[in-house]
Residue, then its C-alpha position, 0 to 999 in steps of 0.5 A: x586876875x587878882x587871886x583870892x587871899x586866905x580870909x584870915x591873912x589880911x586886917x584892914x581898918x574899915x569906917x562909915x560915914x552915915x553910920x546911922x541910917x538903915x543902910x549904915x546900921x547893916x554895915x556896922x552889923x557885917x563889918x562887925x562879924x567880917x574876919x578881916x575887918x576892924x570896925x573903926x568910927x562910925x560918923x554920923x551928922x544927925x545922931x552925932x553923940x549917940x551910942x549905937x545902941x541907943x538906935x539899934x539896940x540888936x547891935x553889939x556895939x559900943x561905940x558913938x557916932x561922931x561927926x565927920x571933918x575929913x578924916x582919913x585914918x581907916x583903910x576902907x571908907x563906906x558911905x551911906x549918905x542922902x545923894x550930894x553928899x558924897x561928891x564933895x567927900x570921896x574926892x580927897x578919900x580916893x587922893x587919900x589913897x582910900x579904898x571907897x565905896x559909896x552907897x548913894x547914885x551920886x557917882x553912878x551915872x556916866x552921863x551928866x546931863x542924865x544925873x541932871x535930869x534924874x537926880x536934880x543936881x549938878x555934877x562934873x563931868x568927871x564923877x563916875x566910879x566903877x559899877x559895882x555889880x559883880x556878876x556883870x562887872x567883876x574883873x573891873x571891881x577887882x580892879x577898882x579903888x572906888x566903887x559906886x554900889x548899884x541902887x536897890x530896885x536896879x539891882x533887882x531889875x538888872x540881875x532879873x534881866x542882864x542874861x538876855x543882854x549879855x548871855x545870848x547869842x547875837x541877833x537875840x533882841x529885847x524890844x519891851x521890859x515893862x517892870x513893876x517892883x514894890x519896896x519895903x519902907x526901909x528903902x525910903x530911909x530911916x528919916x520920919x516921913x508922914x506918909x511912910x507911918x505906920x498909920x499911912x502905910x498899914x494894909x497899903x501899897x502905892x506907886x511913886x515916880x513912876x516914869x522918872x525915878x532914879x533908878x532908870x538912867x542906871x538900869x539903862x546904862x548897864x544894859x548896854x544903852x541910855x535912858x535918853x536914847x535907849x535900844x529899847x521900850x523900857x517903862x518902870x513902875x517902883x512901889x512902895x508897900x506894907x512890909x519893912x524891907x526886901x523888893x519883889x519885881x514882876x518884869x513883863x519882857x517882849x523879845x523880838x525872836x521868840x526863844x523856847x522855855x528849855x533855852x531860856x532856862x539855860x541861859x539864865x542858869x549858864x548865865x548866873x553859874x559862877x555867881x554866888x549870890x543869884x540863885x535862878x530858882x525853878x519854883x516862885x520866889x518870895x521876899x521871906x525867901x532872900x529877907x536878911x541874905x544877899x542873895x537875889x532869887x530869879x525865876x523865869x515864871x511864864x515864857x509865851x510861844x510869841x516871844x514873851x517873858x515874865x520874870x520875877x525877882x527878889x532881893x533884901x533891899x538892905x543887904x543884895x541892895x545896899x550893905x550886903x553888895x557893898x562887902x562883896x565889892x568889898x571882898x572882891x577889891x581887897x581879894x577876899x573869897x567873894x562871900x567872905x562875912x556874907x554867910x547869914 
């Protein structure tokens, strides 16, 4: 196991291609105050020429957003870009040798047919990347040169329901996770869209995808099975709702052994016990609870005598779902304390 080094023994160049963005702007943010980051270019195809403090005046930030032509020059390369676009540039970051870390669901997926059907494109058969969920798959991201990061309802879903999967004993089954999440409007992008104005979406909330969206074949294949075949009933309602950022999920489980409230305790708390950012919390969570952290609160809100379950979760979808999941990848493939630059 790769040993953590001191915060301040190492300096590595890091660069952003889709700088502009939400998910981007919250890169430049953590990479700016990361001691053993130097922020190089930020490269952006919109708002290419654009200082970034013309976008996001919050951000003590010089520099200009520049076109991207296969730049190569920085150590770590982040990618904050609309699905497609990064099958075509990761490919000559990782032959670069490039450490890699991409936002989007564009290397997620193992299955291509599963990509196919939920994504509606075309991908090789060989572009996958390393999952980059540290409190399920930490020893293989310490390992890892490329790293696809978790989409943001599927990290509130998975973190909410992996310790059932992964945490128990044998014989231990899940028969039904019914979830119903609700997102901020930050989570569609900062592109203008009719519907997410503010006319449109004050005082409101509405389903989207439900049944089909992105997130389903993700979830499943961390879970141990497949959106297409999978080892249990899974139904998943995402939400979009009147606030700007964060994600709260209900997650509705039935168990096929019934377990006691004390032992589901346990398992979560056992479960989540070396995990710096799941906190498994004894009173109900809130979105202004994780707003602008990355961490991912867990409550286990109900527990039935019939082997029934109510979790709730909540992230920031900005940060526990995109930026702030990216630099503890980050932190862990480079060999930095996991919460390096990532104290709010």
């Amino acid at each position: 196991m790769k040993e953590p080094v001191s915060e301040r023994s190492a300096m590595y160049s890091a660069s952003i291609i889709g700088a502009s963005g939400y998910s981007g702007a919250e890169l430049t943010r953590l990479l700016l105050q990361h001691p053993n980051i130097e922020l190089q270019e930020l490269f952006a195809f919109s708002q290419t020429g654009k200082h970034v403090s013309e976008l996001y005046p919050a951000l003590s930030c010089d520099k200009v957003y520049l076109p991207y032509n296969g730049e190569t020059e920085s150590d770590i390369y982040f990618l904050a870009l609309p699905h497609g676009e990064a099958l075509r540039l990761v490919p000559p970051l990782v032959a670069a040798g490039k450490t890699v870390i991409d936002l989007s669901g564009d290397f997620r997926l193992k299955s291509p047919l599963e990509h196919e059907q939920f994504y509606k494109q075309v991908k090789s058969p060989g572009s996958v990347m390393t999952y980059g969920m540290s409190e399920l798959f930490r020893e293989e991201i310490i390992k890892a040169k490329a790293i696809s990061n978790p989409g943001c309802f599927a990290t509130s879903i998975i973190l909410g329901v992996a310790p059932l999967f992964l945490g128990i004993e044998s014989g231990m089954k899940v028969h039904t996770i019914n979830c119903t999440s609700t997102s901020g409007i930050s989570g569609a992008g900062r592109s203008s869209k009719t519907e997410l104005s503010f006319s449109e979406m004050s005082e409101n909330i509405r389903a989207y995808k439900v049944g089909v969206h992105q997130h389903i074949p993700e979830i499943m294949q961390a879970l141990g099975t497949s959106a297409t075949s999978p080892s249990f009933d899974f139904t998943f309602t995402p939400m979009i709702g009147s606030l700007v950022r964060g994600i709260y999920s209900i997650l509705n489980i039935q168990l096929e052994t019934p377990v006691d409230e004390d032992r589901i305790q346990e398992i979560y708390k056992s479960f989540y016990e070396g995990a710096p950012f799941v906190r498994v919390r004894d009173t109900m969570t809130e979105v202004r609870h994780v707003a602008h952290t990355n961490y991912c609160d867990v409550h286990i809100a109900h527990v039935t005598s019939g082997g029934s379950l109510v979790i709730v979760t909540a992230i920031d979808n900005l940060l526990k779902g995109a930026a702030g999941q990216a630099i503890q990848n980050m932190n862990l493939m480079l060999g930095f304390p996991e919460t390096t630059g990532l104290s709010f």
